[in-house]
Short mmCIF file of the C-alpha atoms (twelve columns), coordinates in Angstrom:
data_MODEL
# 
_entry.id   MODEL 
# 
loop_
_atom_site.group_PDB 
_atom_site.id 
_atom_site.type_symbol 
_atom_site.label_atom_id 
_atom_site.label_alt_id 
_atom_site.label_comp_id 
_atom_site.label_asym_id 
_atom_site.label_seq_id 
_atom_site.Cartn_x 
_atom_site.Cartn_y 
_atom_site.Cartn_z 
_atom_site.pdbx_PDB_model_num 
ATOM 1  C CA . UNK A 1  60.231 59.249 -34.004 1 
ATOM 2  C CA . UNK A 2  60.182 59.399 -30.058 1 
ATOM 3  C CA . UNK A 3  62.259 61.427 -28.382 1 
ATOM 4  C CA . UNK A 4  63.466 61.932 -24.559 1 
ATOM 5  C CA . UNK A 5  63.587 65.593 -23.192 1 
ATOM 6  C CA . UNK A 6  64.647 67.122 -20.166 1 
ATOM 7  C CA . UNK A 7  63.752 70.286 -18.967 1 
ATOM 8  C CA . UNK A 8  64.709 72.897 -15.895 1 
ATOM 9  C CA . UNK A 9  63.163 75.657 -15.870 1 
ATOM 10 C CA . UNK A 10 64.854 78.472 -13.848 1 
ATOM 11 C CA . UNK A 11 62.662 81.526 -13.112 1 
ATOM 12 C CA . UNK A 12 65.106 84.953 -12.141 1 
ATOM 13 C CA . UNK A 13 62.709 86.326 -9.630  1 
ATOM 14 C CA . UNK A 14 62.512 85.681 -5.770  1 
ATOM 15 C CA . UNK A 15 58.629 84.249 -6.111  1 
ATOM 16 C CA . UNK A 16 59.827 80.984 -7.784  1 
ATOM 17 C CA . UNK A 17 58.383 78.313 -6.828  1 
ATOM 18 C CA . UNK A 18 54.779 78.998 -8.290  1 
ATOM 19 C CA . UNK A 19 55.709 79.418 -12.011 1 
ATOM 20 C CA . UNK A 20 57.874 76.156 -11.569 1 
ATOM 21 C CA . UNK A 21 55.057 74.253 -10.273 1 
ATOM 22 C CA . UNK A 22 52.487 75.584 -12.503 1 
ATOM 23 C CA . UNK A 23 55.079 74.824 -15.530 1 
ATOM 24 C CA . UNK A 24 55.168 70.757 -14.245 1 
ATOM 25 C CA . UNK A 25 51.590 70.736 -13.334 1 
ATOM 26 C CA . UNK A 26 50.582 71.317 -16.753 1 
ATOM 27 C CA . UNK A 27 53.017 69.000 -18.384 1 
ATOM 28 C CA . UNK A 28 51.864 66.438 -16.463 1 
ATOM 29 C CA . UNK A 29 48.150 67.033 -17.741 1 
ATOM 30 C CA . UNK A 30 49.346 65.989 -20.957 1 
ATOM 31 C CA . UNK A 31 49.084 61.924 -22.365 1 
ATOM 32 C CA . UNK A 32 52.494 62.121 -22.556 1 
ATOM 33 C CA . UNK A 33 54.923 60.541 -20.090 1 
ATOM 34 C CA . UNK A 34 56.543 63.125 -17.302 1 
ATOM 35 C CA . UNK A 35 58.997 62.147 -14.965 1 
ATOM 36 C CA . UNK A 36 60.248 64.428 -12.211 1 
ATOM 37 C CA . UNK A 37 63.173 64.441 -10.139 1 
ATOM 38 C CA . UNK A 38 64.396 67.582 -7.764  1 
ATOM 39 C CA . UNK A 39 66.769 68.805 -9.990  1 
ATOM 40 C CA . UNK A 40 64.324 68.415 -13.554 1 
ATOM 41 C CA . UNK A 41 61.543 67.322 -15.414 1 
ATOM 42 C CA . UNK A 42 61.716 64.486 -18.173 1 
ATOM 43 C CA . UNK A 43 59.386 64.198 -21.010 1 
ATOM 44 C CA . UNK A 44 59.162 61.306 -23.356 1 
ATOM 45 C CA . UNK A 45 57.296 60.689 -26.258 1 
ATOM 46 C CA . UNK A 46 56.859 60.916 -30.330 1 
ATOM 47 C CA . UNK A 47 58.830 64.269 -31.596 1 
ATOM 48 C CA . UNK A 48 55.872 66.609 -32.725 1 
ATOM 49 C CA . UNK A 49 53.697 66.099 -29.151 1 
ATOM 50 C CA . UNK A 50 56.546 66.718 -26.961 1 
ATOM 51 C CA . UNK A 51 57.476 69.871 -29.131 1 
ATOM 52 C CA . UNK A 52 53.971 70.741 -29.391 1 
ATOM 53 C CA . UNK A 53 53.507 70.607 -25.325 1 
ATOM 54 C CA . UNK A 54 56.521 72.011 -24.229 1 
ATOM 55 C CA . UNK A 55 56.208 75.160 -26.433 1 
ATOM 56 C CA . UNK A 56 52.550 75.556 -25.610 1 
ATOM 57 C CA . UNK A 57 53.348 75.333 -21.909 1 
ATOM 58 C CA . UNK A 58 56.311 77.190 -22.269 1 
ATOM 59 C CA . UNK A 59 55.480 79.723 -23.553 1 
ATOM 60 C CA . UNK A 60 52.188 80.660 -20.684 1 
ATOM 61 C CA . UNK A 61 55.071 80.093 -18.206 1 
ATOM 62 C CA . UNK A 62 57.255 82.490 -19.890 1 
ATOM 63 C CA . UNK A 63 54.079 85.071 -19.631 1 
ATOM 64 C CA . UNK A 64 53.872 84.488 -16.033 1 
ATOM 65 C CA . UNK A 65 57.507 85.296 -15.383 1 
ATOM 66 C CA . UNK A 66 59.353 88.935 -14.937 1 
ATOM 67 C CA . UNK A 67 62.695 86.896 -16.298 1 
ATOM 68 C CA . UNK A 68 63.656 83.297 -16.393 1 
ATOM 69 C CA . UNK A 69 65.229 80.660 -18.528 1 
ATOM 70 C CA . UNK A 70 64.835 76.883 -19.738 1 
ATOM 71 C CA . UNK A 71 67.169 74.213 -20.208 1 
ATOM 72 C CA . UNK A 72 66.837 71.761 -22.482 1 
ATOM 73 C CA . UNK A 73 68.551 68.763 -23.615 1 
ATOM 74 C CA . UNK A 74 66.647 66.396 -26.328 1 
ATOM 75 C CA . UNK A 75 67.738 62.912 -26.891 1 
ATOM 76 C CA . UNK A 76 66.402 60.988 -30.330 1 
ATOM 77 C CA . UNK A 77 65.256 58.221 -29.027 1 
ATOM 78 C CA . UNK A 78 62.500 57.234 -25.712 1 
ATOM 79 C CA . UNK A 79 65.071 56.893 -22.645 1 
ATOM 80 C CA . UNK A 80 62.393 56.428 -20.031 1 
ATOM 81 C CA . UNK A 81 63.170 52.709 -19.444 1 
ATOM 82 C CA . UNK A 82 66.772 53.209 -18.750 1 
ATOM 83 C CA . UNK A 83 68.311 51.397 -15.911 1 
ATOM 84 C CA . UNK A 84 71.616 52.004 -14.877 1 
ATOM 85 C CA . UNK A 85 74.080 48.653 -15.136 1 
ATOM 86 C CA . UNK A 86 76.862 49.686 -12.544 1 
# 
């Protein structure tokens, strides 16, 4: 089963930017697709990989952080091809 996620990850500290860049940088090592906007980062794949990544990668951001938080929203099914129709 693939799924689409997207994530934002929001670290409560002035020094922000580092963590958040670090976070993206090492989802984007991965074989998985990871596509980026300004606002959040999309990752697309089968279920257990993207889970696997994102709470490996998560979880040394978390470490690096005095407090922060992640959104997430999960989708069942790959979304990266989408192409709005209006």
């Amino acid at each position: 089963m693939n799924i689409s996620v997207e994530l934002t990850l929001s670290p409560l500290q002035d020094q922000f930017e580092e963590p958040v860049i670090a976070f993206i940088k090492s989802l984007r090592a991965s074989e998985l697709r990871v596509i980026e906007n300004p606002l959040s980062t999309q990752v697309y794949g089968p279920y257990d990989q993207v889970m696997n990544l994102i709470q490996t990668h998560l979880k040394e951001a978390f470490e690096s952080l005095d407090n922060g938080l992640l959104f997430m929203k999960i989708v069942k099914t790959d979304r990266s091809e989408y192409e709005p129709h209006f």
